[in-house]
Wavefront OBJ file of the C-alpha trace (Angstrom):
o trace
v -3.163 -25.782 -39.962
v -0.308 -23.489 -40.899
v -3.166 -21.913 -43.635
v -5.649 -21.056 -41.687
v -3.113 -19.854 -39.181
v -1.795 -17.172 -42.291
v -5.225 -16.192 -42.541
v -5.400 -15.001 -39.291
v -2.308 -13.332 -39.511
v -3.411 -11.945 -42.458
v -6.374 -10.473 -40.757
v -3.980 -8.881 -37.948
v -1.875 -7.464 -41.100
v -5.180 -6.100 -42.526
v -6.069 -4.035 -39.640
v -2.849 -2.838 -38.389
v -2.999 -1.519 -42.305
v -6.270 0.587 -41.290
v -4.424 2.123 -38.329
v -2.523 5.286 -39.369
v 0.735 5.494 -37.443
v 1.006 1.567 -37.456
v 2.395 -0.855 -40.162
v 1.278 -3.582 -41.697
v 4.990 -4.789 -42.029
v 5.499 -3.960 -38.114
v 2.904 -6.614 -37.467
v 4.006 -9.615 -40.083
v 7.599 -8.394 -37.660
v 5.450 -9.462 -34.455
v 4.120 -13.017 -36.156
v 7.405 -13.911 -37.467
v 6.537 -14.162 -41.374
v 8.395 -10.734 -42.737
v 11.061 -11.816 -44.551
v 8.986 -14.683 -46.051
v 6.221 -12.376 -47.250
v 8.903 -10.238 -48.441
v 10.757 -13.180 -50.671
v 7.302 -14.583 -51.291
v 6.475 -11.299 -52.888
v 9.586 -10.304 -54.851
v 10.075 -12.855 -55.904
v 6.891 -14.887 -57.066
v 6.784 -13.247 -60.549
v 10.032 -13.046 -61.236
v 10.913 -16.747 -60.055
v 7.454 -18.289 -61.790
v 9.490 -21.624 -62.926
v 10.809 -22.082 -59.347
v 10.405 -25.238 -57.484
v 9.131 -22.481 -54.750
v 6.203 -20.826 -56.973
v 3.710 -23.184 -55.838
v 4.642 -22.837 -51.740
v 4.866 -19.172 -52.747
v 1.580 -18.603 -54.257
v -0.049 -20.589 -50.982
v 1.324 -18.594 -48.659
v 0.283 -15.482 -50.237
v -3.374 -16.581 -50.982
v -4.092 -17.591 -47.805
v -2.592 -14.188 -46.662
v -4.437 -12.030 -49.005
v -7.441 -13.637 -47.863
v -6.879 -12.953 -44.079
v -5.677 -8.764 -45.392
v -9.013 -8.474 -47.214
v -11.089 -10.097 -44.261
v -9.527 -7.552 -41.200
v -9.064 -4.600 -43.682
v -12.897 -4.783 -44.345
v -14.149 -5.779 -40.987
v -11.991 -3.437 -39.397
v -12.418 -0.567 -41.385
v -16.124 -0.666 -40.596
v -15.086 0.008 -37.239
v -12.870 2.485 -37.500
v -15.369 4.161 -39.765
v -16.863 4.587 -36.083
v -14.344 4.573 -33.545
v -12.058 7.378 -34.958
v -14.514 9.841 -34.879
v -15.350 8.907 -30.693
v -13.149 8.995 -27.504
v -12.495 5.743 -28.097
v -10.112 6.023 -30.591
v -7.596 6.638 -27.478
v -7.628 3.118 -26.067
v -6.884 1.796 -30.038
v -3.722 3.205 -30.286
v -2.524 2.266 -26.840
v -2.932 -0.988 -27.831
v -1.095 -0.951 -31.541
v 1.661 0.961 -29.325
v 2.198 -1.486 -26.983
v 2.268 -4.126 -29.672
v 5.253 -1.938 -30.956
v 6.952 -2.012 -27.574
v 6.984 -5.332 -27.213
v 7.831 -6.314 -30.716
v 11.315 -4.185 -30.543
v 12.993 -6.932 -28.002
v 12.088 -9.644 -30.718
v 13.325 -7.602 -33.461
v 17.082 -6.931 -32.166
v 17.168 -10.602 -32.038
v 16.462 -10.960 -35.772
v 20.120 -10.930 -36.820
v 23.149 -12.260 -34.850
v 25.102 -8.890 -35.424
v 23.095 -6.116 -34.218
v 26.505 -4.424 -32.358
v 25.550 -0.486 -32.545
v 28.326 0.832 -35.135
v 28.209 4.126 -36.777
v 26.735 3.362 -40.035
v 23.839 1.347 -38.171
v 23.171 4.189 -35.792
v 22.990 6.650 -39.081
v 20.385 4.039 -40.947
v 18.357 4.015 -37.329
v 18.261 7.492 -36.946
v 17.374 8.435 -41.014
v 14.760 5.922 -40.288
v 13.216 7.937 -37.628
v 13.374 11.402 -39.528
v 11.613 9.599 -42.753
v 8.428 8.668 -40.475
v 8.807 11.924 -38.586
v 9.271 14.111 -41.532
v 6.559 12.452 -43.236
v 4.236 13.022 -40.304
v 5.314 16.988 -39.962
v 5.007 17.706 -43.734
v 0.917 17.470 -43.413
v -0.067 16.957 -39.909
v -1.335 13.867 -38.591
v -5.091 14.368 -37.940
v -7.233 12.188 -39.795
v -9.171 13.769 -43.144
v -12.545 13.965 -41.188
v -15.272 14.929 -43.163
v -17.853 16.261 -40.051
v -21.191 16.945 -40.964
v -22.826 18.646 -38.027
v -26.426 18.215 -37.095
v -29.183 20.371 -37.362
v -30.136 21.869 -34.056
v -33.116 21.654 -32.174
v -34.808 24.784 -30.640
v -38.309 24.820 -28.761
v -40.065 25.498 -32.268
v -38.432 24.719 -35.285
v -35.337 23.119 -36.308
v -32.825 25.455 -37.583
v -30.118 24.529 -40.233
v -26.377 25.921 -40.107
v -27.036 27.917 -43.185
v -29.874 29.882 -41.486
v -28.072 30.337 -38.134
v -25.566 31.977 -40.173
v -27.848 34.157 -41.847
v -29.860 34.996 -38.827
v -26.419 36.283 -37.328
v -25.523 38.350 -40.417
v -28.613 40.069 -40.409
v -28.601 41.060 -37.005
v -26.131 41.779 -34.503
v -28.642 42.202 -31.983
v -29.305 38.310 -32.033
v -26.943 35.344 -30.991
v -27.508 32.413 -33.029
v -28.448 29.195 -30.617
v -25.779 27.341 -28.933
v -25.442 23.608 -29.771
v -26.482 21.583 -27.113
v -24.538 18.313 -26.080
v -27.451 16.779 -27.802
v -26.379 18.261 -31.387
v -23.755 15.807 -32.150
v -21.877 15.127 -35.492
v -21.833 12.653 -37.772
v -19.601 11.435 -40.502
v -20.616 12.111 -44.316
v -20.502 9.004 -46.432
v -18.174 10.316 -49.480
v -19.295 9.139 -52.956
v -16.060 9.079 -55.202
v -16.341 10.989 -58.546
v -15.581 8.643 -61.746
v -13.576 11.286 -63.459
v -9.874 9.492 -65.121
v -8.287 12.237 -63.066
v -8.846 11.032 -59.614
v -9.102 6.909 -60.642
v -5.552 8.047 -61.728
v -5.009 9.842 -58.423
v -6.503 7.180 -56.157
v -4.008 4.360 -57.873
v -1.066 6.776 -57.297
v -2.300 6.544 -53.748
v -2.791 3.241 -53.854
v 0.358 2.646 -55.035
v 2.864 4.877 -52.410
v 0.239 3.647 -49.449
v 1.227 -0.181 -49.999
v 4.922 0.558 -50.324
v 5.316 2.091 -47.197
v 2.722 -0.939 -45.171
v 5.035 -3.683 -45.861
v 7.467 -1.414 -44.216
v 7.897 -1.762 -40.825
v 7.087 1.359 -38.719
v 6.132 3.191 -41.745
v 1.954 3.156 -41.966
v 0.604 3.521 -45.274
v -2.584 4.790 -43.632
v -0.691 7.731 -42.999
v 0.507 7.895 -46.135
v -3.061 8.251 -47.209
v -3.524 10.656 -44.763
v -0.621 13.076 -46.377
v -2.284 12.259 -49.655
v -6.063 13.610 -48.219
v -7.449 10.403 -49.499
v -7.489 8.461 -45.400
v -10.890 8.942 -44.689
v -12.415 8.350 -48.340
v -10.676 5.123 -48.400
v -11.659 4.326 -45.306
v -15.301 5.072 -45.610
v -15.158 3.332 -49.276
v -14.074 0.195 -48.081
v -16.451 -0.198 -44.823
v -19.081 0.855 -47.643
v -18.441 -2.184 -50.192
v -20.798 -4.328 -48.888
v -23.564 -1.562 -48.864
v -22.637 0.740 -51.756
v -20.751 -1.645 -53.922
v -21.524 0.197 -57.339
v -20.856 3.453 -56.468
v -17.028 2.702 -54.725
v -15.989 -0.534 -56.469
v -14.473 1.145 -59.600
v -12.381 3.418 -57.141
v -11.447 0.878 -54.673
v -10.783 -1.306 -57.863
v -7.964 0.837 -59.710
v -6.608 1.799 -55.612
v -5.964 -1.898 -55.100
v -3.791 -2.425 -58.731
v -1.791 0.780 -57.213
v -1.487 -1.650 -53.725
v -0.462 -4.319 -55.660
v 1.970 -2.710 -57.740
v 3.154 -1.046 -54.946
v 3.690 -4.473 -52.908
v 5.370 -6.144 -55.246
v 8.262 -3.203 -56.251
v 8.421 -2.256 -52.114
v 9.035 -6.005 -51.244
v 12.362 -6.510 -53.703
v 13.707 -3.299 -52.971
v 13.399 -5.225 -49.073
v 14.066 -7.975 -49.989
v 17.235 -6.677 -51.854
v 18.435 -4.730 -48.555
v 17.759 -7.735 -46.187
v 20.398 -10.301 -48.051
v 22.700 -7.790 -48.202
v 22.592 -5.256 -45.680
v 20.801 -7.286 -42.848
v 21.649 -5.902 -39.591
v 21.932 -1.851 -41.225
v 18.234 -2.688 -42.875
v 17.208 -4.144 -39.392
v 18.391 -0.609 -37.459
v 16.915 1.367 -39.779
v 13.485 -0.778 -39.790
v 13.795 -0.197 -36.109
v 14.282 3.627 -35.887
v 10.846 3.270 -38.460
v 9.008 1.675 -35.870
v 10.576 3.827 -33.154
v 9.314 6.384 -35.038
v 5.666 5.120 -35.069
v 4.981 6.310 -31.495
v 5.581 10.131 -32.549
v 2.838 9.194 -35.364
v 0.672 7.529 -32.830
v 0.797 10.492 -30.704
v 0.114 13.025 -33.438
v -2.781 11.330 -33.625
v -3.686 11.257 -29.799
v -2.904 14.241 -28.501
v -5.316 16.761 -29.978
v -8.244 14.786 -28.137
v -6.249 13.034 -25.623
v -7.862 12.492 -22.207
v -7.581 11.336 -18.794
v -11.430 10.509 -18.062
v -11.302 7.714 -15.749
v -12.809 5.030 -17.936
v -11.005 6.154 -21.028
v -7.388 6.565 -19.707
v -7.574 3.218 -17.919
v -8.744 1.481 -20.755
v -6.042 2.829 -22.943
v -3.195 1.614 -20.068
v -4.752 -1.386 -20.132
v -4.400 -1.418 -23.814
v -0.819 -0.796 -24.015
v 0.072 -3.294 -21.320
v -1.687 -6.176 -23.205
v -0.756 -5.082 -26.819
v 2.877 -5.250 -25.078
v 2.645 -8.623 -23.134
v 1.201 -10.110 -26.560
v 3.376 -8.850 -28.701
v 6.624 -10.253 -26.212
v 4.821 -13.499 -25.862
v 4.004 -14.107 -29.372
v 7.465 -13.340 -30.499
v 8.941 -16.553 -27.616
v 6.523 -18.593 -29.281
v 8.345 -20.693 -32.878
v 7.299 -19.926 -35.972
v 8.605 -20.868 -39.405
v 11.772 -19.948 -40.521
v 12.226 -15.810 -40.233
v 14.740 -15.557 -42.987
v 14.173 -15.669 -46.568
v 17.697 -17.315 -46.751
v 16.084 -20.292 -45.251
v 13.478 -20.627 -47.773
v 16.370 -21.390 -50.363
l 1 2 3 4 5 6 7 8 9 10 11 12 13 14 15 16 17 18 19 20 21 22 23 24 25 26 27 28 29 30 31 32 33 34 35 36 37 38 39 40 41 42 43 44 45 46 47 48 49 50 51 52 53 54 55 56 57 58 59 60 61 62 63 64 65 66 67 68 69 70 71 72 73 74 75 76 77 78 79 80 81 82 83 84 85 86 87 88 89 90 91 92 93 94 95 96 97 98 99 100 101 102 103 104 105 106 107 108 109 110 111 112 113 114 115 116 117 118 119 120 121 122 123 124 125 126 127 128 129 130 131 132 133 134 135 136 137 138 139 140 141 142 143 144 145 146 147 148 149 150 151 152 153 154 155 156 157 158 159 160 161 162 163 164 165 166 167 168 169 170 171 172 173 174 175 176 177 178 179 180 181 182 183 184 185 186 187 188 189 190 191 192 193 194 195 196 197 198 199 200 201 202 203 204 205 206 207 208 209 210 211 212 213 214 215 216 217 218 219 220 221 222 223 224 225 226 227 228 229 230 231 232 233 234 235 236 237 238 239 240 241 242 243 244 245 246 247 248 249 250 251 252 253 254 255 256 257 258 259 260 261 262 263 264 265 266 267 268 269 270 271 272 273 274 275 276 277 278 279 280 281 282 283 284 285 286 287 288 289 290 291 292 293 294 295 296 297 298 299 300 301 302 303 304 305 306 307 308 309 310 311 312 313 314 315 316 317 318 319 320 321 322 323 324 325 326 327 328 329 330 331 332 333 334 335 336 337 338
């Protein structure tokens, strides 16, 4: 039972990974299994001869599994969703998730009385996501091809409008209709050793930061310019598989690379440092709803359907998040796993 409950918490991990401004690592928070992905991680190659290897390697199959299975499924979606009103009600809900993860997470550790030094690692927590957000924007890499529009006689390309209005300032080029929507351009990834090189690099940073919690390696991707080609690559696979699966191929050795150096350095903090590591992990996720926001705000709306759909959103990505952090799970603490 408890694998094919890991492979639907692998799922959740997997699409909370597509969202930029949420974190893979915020979610494994919510289902109670970060510090034993964390040890399972560090520690599996290093520890191969352990009387834990084989429990290890379970866990994290099953896992993997569930990651691939929502990162796919869901990135088809978003291939969709982020470029429509939509979008709105999606982030509500991954922000109310956040919410009502944070009561669960100051319960992690016995000690969590505010000192100096824990306020410091809480608020250098928030100015990593927030600085990290600022340096590039926040806006999704949309690639917007717009469609030709429709007159009474002919249909007349972008190029030509533009022409028409050089050559005469006499004449107003056509005004797009409501009917002349846009439409996202499938990208097909050049083979060149430069950008496989670039794309593991990305690879690499982008799963460091998702097994963080509050940091989103999707918006890693985004500071890297790479979001939406990954995105649109991976909802592709099934379609296109030769032309993105050497790409995708050398972005998921940077992931796992990434993972596996990411989770010590964690893992590392958490032993030692384990209520300091747990403030600043929350001033990370505290930090997600300035990220989430970036992302709203330039299309935000109150249409009737739309706004109460998104409050509706937040209020149950909060109540499930509260309620699924009551409910016991296996042990949090990779110092019960020794």
């Amino acid at each position: 039972m408890q694998h094919i409950l890991n492979i639907f918490r692998g799922m959740a991990i997997g699409i909370a990974n597509a969202i930029p401004g949420v974190s893979g690592g915020t979610i494994a928070f919510i289902l109670g299994i970060y510090d034993k992905m964390m040890d399972a991680i560090g520690n599996f190659f290093l520890e191969l001869k352990s009387d834990k290897t084989k429990g290890r390697f379970i866990f994290l199959i099953f896992l993997i599994i569930g990651i691939a299975i929502g990162g796919w499924g869901f990135s088809r979606i978003l291939n969709f969703l982020l470029q429509t009103e939509y979008k709105q009600p999606v982030y509500f809900l991954f922000g109310g998730l956040i919410a009502g993860s944070l009561p669960f997470v100051f319960k992690v550790q016995k000690d969590m009385k505010a000192t100096f030094p824990r306020i410091t690692a809480l608020v250098i927590g928030i100015a990593i996501v927030v600085a990290m957000t600022v340096f590039r924007g926040a806006a999704p890499e949309v690639k917007p091809h717009a469609a030709p529009m429709q007159t009474n006689n002919a249909v007349i390309s972008n190029t030509a409008i533009d022409q028409l209005a050089v050559a005469s300032t006499n004449i107003a080029p056509p005004v797009v209709s409501n009917a002349a929507q846009t439409h996202l351009v499938d990208f097909t990834p050049p083979r060149t050793w430069d950008y496989l090189l670039w794309i593991g690099i990305c690879g690499f940073f982008a799963a460091s930061a998702m097994v963080v919690p509050g940091v989103s390696g999707s918006a890693l991707l985004i500071v890297f310019g790479e979001y939406y080609h990954v995105i649109n690559m991976v909802a592709r696979v099934s379609t296109n598989f030769t032309d993105v699966i050497l790409p995708l191929g050398v972005f998921g050795v940077g992931m796992v690379l990434g993972v596996i150096v990411a989770a010590k350095v964690i893992d590392f903090f958490l032993k030692r440092y384990p209520s300091g590591t747990m403030y600043f992990i929350i001033g990370l996720m505290l930090a997600s709803f300035y990220q989430i926001w970036m992302q709203l705000q330039a299309g935000f709306t109150f249409n009737a359907l739309i706004f109460s759909l998104s409050i509706g959103a937040f209020i149950g990505g909060f109540a499930l998040a509260y309620f699924m952090s009551r409910i016991p799970v296996e042990p949090k603490t990779a110092e019960k796993m020794k």
